[in-house]
GURO-456710 format. One record per residue: residue in one letter; x, y, z of N, C-alpha, C, O, CB in turn. Coordinates in pm, 1 decimal, m for minus. Atoms other than C-alpha are relative to their C-alpha. Glycine has a CB too. Layout:
// residues N
[node "a"; [X; Y; Z]; [X; Y; Z]; [X; Y; Z]; [X; Y; Z]; [X; Y; Z]]
...
END
This chain:
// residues 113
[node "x"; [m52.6; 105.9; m83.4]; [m232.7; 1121.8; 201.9]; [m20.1; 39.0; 146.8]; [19.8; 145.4; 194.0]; [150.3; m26.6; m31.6]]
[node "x"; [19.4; m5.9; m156.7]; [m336.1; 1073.6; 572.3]; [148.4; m2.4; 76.2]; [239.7; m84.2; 65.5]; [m96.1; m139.3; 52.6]]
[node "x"; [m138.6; m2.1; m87.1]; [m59.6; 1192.1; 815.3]; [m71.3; m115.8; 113.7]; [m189.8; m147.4; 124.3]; [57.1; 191.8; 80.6]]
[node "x"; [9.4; 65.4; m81.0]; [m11.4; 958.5; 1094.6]; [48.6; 66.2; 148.5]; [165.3; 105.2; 145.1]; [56.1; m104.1; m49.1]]
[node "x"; [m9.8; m18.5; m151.6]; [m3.0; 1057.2; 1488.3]; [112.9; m41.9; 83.8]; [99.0; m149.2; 142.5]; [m101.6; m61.9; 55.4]]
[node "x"; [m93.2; 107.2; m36.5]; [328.0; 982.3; 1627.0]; [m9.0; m53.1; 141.1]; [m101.7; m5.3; 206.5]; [134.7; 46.2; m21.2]]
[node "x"; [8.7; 106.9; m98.7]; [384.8; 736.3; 1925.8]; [69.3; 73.9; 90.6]; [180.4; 109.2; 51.0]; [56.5; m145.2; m32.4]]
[node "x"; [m68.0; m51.8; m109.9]; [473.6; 915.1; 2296.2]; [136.4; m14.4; m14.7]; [210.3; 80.1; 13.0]; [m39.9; m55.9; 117.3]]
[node "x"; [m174.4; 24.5; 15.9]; [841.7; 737.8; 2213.4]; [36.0; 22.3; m85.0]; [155.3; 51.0; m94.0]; [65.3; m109.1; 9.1]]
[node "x"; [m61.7; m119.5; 107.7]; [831.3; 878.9; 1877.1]; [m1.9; 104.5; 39.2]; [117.7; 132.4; 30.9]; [m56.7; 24.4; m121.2]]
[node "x"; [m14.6; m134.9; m36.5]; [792.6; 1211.1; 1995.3]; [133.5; 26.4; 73.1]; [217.9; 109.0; 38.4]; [m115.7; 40.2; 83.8]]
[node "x"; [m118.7; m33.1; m65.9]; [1051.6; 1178.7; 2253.0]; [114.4; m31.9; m40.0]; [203.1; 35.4; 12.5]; [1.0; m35.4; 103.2]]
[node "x"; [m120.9; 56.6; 132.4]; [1322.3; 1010.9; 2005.3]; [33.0; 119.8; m59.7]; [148.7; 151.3; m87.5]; [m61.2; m113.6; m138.3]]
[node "x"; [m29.6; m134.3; 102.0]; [1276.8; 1340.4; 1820.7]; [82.9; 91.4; 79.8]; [147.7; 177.3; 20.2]; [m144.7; 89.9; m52.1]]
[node "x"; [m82.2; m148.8; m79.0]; [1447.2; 1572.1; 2106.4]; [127.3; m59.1; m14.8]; [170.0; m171.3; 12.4]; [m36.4; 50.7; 191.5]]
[node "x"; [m135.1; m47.7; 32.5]; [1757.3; 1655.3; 2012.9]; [83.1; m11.0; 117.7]; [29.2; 11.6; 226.1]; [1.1; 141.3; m50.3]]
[node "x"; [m94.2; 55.8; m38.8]; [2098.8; 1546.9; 2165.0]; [72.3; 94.0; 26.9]; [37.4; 195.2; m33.9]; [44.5; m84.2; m67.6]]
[node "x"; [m81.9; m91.6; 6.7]; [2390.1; 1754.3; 2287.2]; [117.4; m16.1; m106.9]; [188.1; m116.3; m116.8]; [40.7; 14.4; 124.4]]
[node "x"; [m74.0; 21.3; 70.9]; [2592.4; 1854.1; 2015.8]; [m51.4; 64.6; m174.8]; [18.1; 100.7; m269.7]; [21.4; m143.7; 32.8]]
[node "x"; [125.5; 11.4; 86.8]; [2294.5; 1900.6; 1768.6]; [61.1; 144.7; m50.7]; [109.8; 180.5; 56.5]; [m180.9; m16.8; 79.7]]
[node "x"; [26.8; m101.3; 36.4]; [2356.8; 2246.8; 1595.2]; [m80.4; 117.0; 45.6]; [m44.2; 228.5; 83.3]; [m23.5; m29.8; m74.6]]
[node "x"; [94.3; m102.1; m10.0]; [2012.3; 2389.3; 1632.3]; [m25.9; 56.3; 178.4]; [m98.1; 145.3; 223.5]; [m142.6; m69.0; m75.3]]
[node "x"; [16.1; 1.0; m149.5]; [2052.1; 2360.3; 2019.2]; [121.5; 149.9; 59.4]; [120.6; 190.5; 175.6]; [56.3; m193.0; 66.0]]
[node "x"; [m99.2; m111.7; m22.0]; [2357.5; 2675.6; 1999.2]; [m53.1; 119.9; m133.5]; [9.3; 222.9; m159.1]; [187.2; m71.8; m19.2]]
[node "x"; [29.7; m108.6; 107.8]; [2176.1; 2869.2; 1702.7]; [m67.7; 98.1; 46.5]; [m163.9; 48.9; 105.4]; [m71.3; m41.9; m112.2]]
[node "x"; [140.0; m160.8; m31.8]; [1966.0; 3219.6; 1786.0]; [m85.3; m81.5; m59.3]; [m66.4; m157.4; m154.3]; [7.0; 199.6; m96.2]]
[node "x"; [108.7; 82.6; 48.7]; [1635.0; 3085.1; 1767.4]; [m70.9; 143.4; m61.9]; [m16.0; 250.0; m34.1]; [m93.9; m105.2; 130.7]]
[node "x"; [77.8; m97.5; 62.2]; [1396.9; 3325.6; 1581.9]; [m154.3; 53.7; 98.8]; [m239.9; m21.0; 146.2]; [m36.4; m74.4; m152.1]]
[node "x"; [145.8; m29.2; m50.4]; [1101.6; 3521.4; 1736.2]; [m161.8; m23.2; m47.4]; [m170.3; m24.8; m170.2]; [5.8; 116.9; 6.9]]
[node "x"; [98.8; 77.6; 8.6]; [736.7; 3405.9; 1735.8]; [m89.3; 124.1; m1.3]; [m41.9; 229.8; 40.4]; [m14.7; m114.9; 107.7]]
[node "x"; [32.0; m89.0; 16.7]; [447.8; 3612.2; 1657.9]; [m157.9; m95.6; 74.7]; [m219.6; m176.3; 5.2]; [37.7; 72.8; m149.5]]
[node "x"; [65.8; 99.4; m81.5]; [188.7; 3444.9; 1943.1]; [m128.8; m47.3; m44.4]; [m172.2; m159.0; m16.1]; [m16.1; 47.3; 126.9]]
[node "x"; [148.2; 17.1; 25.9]; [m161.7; 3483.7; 1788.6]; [24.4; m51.6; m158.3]; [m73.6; m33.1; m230.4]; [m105.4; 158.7; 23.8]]
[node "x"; [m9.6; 85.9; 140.3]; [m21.3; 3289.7; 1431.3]; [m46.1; m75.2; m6.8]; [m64.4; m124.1; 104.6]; [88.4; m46.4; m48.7]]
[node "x"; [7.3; 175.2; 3.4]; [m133.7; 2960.5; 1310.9]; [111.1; m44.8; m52.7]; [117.5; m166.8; m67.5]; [m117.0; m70.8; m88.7]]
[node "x"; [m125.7; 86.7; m52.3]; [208.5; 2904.0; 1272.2]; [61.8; m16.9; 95.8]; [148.9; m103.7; 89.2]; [81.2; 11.3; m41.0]]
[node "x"; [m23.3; m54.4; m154.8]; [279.2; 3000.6; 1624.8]; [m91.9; m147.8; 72.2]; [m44.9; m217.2; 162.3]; [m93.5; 203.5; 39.9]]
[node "x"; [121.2; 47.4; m66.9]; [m20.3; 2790.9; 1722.6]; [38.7; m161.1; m43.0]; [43.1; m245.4; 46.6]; [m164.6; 75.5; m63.1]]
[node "x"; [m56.5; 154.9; 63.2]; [95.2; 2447.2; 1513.1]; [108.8; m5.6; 98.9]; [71.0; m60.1; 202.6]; [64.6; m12.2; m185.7]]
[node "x"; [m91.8; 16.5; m63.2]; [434.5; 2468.5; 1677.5]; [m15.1; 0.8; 161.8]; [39.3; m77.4; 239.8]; [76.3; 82.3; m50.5]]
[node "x"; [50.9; 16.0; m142.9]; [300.0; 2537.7; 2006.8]; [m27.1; m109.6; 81.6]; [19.8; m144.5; 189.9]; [m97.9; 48.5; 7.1]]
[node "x"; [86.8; 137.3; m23.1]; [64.8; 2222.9; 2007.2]; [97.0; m104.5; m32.2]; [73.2; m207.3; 31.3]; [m141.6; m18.4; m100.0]]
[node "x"; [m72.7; 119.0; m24.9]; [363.7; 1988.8; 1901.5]; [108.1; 32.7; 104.5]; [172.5; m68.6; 131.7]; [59.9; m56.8; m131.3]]
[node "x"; [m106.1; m27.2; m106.5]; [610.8; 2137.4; 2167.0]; [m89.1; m54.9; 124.2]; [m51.7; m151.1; 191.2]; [54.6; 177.2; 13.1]]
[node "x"; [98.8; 86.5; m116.1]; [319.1; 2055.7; 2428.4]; [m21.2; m108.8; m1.0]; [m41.3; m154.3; 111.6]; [m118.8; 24.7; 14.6]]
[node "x"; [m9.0; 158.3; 40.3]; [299.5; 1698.9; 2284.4]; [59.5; m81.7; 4.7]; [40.6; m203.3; 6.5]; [m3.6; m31.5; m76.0]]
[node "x"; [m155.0; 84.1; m19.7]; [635.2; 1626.7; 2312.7]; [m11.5; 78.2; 141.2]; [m128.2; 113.0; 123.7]; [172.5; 38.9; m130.2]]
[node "x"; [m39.1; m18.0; m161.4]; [682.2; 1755.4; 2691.5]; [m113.3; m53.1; 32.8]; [m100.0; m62.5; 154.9]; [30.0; 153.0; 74.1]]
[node "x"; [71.7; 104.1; m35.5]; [360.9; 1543.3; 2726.6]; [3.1; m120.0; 19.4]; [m42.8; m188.8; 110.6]; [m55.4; m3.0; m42.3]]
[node "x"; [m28.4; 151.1; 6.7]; [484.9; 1232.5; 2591.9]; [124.3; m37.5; 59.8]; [145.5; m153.0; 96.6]; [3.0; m50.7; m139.4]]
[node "x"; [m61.4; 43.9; m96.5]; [793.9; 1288.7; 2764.9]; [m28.1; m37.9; 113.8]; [46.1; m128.2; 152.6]; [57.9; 52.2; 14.0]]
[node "x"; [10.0; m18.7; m81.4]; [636.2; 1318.1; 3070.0]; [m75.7; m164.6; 39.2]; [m68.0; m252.9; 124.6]; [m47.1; 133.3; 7.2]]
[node "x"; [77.4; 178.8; m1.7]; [430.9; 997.8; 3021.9]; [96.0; m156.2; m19.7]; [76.4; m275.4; 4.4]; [m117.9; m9.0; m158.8]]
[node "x"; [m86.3; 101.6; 27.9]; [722.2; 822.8; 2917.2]; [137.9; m41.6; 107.9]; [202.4; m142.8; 135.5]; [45.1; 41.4; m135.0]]
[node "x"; [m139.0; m38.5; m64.8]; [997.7; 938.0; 3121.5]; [m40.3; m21.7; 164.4]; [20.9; m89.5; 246.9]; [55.7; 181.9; m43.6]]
[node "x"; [61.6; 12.3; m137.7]; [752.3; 997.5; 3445.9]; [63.8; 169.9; 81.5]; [43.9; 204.8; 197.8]; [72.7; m179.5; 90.6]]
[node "x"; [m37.9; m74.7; m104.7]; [923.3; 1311.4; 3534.9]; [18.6; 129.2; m155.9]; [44.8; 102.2; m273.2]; [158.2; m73.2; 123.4]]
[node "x"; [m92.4; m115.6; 138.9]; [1010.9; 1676.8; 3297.7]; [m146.9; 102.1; 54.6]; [m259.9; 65.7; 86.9]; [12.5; m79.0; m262.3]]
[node "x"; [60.4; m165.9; m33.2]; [862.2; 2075.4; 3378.2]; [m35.2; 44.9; m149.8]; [m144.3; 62.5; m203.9]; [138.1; 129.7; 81.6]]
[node "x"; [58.2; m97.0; 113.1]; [928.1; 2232.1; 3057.3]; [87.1; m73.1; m105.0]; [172.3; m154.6; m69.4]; [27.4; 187.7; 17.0]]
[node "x"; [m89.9; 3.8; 144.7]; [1079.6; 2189.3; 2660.5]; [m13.2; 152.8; m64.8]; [m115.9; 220.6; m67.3]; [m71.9; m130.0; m126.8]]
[node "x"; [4.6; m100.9; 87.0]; [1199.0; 2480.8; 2454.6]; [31.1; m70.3; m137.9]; [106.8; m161.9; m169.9]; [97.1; 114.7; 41.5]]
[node "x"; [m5.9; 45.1; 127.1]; [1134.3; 2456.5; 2111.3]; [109.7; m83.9; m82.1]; [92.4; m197.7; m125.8]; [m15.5; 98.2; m53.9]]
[node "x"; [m76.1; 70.6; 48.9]; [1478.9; 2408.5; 1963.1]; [16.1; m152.6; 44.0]; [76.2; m230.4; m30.0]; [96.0; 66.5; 9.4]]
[node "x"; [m13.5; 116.2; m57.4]; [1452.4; 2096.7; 2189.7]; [m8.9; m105.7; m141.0]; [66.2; m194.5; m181.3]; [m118.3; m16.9; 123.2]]
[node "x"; [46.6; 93.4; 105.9]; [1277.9; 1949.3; 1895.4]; [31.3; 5.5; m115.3]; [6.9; m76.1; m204.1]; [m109.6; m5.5; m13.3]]
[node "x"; [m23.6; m59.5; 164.4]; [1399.8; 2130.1; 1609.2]; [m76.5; 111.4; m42.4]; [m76.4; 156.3; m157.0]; [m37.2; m105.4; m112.2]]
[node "x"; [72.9; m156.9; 48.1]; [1185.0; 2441.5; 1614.9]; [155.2; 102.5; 16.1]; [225.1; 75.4; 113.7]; [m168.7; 70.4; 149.5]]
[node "x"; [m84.9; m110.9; m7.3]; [1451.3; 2715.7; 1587.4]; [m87.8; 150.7; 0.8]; [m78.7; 245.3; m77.4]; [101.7; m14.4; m127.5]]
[node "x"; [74.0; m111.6; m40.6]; [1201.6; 2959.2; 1749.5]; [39.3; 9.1; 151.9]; [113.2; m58.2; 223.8]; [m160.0; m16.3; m29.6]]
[node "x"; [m18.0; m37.0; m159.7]; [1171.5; 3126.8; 2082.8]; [m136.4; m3.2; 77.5]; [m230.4; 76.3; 78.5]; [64.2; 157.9; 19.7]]
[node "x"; [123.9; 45.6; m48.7]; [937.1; 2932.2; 2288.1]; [14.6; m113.1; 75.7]; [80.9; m210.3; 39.5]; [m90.2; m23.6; m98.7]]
[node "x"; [m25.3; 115.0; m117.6]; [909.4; 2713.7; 2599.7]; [m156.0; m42.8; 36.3]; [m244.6; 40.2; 57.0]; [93.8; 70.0; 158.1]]
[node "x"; [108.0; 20.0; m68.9]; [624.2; 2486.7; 2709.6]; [21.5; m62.2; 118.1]; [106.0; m149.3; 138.8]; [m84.2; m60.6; m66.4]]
[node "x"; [m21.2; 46.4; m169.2]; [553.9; 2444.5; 3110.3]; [m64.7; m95.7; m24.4]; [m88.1; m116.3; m143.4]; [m53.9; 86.3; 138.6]]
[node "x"; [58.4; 46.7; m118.5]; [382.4; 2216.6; 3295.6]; [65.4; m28.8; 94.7]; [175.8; m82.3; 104.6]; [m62.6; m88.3; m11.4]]
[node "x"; [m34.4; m25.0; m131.8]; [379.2; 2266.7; 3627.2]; [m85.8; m83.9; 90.6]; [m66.0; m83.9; 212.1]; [m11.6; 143.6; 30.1]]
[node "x"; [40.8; 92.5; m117.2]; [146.7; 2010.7; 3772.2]; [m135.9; 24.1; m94.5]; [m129.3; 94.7; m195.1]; [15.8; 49.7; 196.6]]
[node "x"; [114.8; m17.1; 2.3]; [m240.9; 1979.6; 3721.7]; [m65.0; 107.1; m27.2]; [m78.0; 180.2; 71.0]; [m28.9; m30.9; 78.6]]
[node "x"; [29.9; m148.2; 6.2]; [m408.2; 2294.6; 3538.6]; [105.2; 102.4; 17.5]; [74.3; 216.1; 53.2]; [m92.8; 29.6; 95.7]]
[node "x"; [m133.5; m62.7; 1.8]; [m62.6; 2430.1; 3534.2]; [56.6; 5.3; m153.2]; [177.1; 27.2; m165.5]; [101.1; m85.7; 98.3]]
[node "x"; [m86.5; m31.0; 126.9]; [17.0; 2451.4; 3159.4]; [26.9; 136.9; m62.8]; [m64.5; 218.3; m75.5]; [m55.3; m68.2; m102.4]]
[node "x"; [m9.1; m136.9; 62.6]; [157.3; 2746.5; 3001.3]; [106.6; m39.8; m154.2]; [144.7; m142.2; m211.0]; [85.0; 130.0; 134.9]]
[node "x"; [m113.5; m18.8; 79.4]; [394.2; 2892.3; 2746.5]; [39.2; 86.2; 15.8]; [m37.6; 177.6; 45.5]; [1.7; m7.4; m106.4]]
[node "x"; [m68.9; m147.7; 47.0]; [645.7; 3152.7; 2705.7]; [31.3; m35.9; m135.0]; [62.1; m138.8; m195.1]; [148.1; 57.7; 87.6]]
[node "x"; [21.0; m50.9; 163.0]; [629.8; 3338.4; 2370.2]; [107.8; 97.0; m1.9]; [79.2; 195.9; 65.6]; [m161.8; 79.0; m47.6]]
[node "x"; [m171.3; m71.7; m6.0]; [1045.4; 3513.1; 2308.9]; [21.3; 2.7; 139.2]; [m20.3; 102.6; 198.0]; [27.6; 177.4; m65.6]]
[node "x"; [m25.5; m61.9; m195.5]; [1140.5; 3501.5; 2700.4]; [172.6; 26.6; m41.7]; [234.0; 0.1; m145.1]; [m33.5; m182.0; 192.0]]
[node "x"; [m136.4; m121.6; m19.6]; [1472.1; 3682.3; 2744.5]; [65.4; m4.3; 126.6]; [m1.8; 40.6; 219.4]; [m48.1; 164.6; m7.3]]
[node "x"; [m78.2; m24.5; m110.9]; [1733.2; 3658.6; 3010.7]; [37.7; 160.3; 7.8]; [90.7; 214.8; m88.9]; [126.6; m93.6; m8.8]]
[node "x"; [28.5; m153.5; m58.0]; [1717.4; 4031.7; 3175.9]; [94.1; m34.4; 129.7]; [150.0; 75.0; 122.0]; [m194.8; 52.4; 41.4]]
[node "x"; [m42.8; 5.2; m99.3]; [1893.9; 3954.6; 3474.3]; [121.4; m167.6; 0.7]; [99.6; m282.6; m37.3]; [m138.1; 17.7; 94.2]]
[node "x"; [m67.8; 159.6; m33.6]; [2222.8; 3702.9; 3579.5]; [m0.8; 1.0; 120.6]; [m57.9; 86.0; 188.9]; [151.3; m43.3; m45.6]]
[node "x"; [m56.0; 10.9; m163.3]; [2337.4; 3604.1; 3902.3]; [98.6; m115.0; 43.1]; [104.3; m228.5; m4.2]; [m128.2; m23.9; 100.7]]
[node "x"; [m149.3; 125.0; m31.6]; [2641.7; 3404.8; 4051.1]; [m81.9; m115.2; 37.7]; [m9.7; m214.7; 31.9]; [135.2; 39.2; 157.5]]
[node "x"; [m6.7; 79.4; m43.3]; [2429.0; 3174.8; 4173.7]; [m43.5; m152.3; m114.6]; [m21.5; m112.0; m228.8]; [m64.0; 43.8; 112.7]]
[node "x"; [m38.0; 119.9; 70.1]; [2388.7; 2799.3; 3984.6]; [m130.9; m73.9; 36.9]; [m172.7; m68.8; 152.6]; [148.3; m73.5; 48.0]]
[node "x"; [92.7; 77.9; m37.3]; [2102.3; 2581.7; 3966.0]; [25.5; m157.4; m75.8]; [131.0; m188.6; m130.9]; [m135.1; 76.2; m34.4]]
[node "x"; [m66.3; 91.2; 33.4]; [2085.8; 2253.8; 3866.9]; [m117.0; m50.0; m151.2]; [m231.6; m13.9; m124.7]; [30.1; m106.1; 144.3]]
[node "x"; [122.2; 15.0; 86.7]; [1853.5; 2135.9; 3523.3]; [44.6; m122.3; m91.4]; [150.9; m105.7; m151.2]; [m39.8; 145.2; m90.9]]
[node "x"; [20.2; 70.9; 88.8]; [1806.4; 1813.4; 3322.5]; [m136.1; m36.6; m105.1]; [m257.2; m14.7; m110.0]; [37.7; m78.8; 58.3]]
[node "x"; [166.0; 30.9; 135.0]; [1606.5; 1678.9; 3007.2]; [17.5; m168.8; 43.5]; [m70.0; m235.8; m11.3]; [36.8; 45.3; m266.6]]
[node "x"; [31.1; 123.6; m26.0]; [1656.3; 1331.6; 3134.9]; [167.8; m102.2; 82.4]; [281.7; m60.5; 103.2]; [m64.6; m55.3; m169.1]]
[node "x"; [m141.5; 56.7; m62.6]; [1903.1; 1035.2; 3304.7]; [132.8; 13.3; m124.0]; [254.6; 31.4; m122.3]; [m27.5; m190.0; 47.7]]
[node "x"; [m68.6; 74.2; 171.0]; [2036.3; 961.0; 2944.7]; [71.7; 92.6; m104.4]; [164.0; 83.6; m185.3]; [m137.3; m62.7; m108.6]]
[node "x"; [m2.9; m94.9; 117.9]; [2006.1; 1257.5; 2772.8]; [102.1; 155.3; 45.6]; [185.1; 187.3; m39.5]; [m185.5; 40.9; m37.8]]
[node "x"; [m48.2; m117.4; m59.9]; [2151.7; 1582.1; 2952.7]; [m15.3; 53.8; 162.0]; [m121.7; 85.2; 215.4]; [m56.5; 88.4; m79.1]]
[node "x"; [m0.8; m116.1; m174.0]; [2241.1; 1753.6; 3337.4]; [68.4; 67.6; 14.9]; [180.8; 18.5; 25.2]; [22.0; m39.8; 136.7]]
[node "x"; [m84.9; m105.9; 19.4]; [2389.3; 2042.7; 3342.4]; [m35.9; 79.0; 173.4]; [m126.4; 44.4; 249.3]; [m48.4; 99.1; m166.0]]
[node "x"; [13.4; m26.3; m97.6]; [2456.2; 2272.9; 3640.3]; [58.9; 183.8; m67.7]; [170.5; 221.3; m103.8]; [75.6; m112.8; 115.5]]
[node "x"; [m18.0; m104.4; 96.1]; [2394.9; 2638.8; 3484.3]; [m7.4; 132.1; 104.5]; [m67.0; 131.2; 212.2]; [m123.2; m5.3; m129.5]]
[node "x"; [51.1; m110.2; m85.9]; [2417.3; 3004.9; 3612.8]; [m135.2; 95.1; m35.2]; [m150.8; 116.5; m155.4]; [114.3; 89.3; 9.1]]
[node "x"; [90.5; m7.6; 29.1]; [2095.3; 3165.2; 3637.3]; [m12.0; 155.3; 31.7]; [m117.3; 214.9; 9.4]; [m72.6; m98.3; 47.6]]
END
């Protein structure tokens, strides 16, 4: 059976809500050069794509966003600006507070960093 391609607003329907479970669980570590690493990768970039097309505005998604319960964030940062982090790790806090949303609708939080 042929899978089907989902729609920029299906994709973004799929990110997860506050409240969600998988959004407070330890996510699991990633092993970068996998092709399971590599599948999950390419739909985390797809969805912070189609947000971005949809929404008009968004930097990055970490996995659990979507329901991956891995450890993994995809950027974009502008034009030839795409990346990923593969387990990133808070190493350092600081008193000071920044400010970060996933959308008007969806979440704004004002976190220490």
């Amino acid at each position: 059976m042929a899978s089907t391609i989902p729609s920029a607003r299906e994709l973004v329907a799929r990110i997860r809500r506050v409240g969600d479970p998988i959004l407070s669980s330890v996510s699991a570590s990633v092993v970068p050069t996998s092709p399971k690493t590599a599948a999950q990768r390419a739909e985390l970039h797809a969805t912070l794509a189609a947000f971005r097309s949809v929404m008009g505005f968004g930097r990055a998604i970490a996995a659990p966003q979507i329901g991956l319960p891995v450890r993994m964030i995809a950027l974009n940062l502008g034009p030839g600006k795409v990346y990923t982090m593969h387990n990133p790790a808070l190493i350092n806090y600081s008193a000071e507070t920044i400010t970060m949303c996933v959308g008007p609708s969806i979440l704004s939080v004002r976190a220490r960093r």
